[in-house]
Structures are given as C-alpha cells and as structure tokens.
N, C-alpha and C positions, 0 to 999 in steps of 0.2 A: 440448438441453442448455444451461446458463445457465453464465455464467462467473462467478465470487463476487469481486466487486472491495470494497477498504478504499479507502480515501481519496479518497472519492469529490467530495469536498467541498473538497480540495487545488488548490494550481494546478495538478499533471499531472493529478491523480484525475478535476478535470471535465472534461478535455482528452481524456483517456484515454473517459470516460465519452460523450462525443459522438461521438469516433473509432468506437470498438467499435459504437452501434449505426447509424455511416454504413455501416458495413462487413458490419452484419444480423446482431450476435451480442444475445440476448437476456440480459439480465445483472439480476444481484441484488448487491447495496450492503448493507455495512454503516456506518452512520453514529451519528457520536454528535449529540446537540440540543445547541445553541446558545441563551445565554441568551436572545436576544429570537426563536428558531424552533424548532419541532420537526423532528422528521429529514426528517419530507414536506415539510415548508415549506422544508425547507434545500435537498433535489434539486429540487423545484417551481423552487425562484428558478432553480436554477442552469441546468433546462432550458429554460425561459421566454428566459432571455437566449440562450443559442444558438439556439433557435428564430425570437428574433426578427431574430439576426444573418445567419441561415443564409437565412430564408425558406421556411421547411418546418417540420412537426410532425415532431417525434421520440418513436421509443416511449416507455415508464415504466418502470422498471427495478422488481424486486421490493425494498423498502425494510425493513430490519432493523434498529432503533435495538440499536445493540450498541457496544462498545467493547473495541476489541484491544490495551488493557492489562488483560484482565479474562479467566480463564480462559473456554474456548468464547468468546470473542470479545464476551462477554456476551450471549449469545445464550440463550434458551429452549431447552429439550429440543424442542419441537415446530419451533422454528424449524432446529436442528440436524436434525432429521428431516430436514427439507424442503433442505436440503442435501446432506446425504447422497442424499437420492432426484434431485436434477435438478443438482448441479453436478458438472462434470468438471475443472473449471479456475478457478485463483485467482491473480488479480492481488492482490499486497500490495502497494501504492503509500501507505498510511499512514505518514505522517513529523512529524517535529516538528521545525523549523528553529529550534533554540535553540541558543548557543553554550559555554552559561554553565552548568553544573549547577546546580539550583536545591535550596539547603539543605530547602525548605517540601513540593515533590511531586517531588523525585528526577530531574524532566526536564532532559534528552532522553535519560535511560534509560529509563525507565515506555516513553514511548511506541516509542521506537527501537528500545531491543535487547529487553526484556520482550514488546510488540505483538508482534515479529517472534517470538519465541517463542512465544508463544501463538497467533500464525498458524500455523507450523508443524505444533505439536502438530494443534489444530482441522482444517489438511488434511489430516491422515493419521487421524485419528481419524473424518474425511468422507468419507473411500475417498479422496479428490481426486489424480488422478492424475498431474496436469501443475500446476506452483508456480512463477511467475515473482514475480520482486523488484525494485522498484527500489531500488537502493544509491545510490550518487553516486559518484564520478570522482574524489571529495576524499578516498574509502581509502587512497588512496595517499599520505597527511601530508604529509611536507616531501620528500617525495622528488625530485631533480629531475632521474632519469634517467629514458627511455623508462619507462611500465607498462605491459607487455600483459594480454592479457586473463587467462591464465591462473596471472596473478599476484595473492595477497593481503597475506598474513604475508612482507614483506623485512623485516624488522623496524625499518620506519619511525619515525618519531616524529610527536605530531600537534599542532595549531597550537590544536586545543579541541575541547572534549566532542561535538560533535555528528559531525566527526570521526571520535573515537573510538568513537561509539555504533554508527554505522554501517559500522563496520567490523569491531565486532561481533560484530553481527547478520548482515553479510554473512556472517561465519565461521560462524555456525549455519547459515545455508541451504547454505552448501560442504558441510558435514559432515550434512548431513540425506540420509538414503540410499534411503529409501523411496518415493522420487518414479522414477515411471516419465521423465517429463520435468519438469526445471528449469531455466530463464532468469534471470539476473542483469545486469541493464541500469543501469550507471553513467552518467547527465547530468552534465553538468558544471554550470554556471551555467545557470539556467534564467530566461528574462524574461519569456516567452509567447509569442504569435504574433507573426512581423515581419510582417504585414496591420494 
C-alpha cells in the first residue's frame, strides 16, 4: 500500500518525504510545477539533495502533478483510480505560509482551508481510511493559557490570516467523521534540521 502525501515539496513535505521512505513506506505525491520545474524535476532536485546528504539512493515516489486547491486534488480520473486502488493513507502536509490575505488569489485560504477541504472530500471519495494533518500549534491565537491537545474552538482571537486559515481547516478535519483513523499534528516554529 502507498501513502498519498501533499506537500511534498514543503519544508516538512520533503522532510516527511525522506522520513517515510527511510522507514520503507512506498509513497505517491501530489505536486504542483514551478515556474522554472516540472513536478518530476521538482521531487528529482529534492531527492538528489537528500541523497547526496544521506549517502545512499532513495526510492521515487509515484509523482501526480495535481493541485489541492482544485477539486480531486486536480487529479485525472485515471489518476484517481490509481488511488483508490493502492492508497490506504494520506498525509496532508500542503500549506501556505502567508500572513496577509491577498486581495488578487484569496491566499492562504485557496490553499489552507479550500486544499484542506478538497483533501478531505478526495480521501473519502478514495476509500482512504487513515487522514493525518499537519495543523500548526499557532490555532491557538493569542491564547496565553496551557492548550491541550483536545482543544480547538476557546474562542481565541488571531494575530492573521494564516492563523485563522488553519485553524479552519483544522475544524474541517475535527469534524470529518468518515475516517477510520485521523492524526492532527501541530509544529510550532519550524527551522529544519539542527545537524
């Protein structure tokens, strides 16, 4: 079985994407092209540099130019198939680290809370049985008492849009009920590897 990971092309997405297959899980990506790469040339680079950092060949993950602000993830029906037949599990890790809503293309809602929704739909419409999310640690706004984990809605206030977006979107995945298993993992500030 293949795990269907977004944001593969992220700072956790390639992190996550190296992770998963030290650990032997066989995985399919969906990515959008970059204006000077295609979506192969874009997991290409990204593998190439862990490879070269690691010292080892890493597998290729199956590669879907698609986009999860686009119903089915802008996937093909044939691609959709091919999900439905071999994925059991989907990482959403697709984000957009904007603060600001932008008058011109609506972000970091397009990609935050719409993505996360059309993630959703698309796994349940995949059979996909297990939906894990990354959120951020910053749903919690201005809050500045303990959060645990089983807390969303205190009815916070937020410091900006990215914020708010993801906090959401997190509420869509609280409230998605069709998932045999779902994970919601909040990072806080994220800088990379301390190596």
């Amino acid at each position: 079985r293949y795990v269907l990971l977004t944001g593969a092309t992220g700072l956790v997405g390639r992190y996550l994407m190296r992770d998963l297959f030290l650990q032997g899980f066989q995985l399919a990506v969906v990515v959008r092209p970059s204006k000077r790469m295609d979506v192969q040339q874009r997991i290409e680079s990204i593998l190439q540099g862990w490879e070269q950092e690691l010292g080892m060949r890493l597998p290729r993950p199956v590669v879907f130019q698609g986009d999860v602000r686009k119903p089915n993830l802008g996937l093909t029906a044939d691609q959709c198939l091919w999900v439905r037949r071999y994925c059991d599990r989907m990482i959403h890790s697709a984000a957009l680290l904007q603060f600001e809503r932008s008058s011109s293309n609506n972000e970091p809602w397009c990609t935050n809370y719409e993505g996360t929704r059309n993630a959703i739909q698309f796994a349940r419409l995949a059979g996909i049985s297990d939906f894990q999310y990354l959120s951020t640690a910053y749903v919690c706004g201005k809050r500045r008492t303990p959060v645990f984990e089983d807390e969303l809605d205190c009815g916070q206030e937020f410091r900006n849009e990215y914020e708010r977006s993801k906090f959401e979107a997190e509420r869509l995945v609280v409230e998605a009920d069709h998932f045999d298993s779902k994970t919601i993992y909040r990072p806080a500030v994220i800088v990379g590897d301390s190596r």
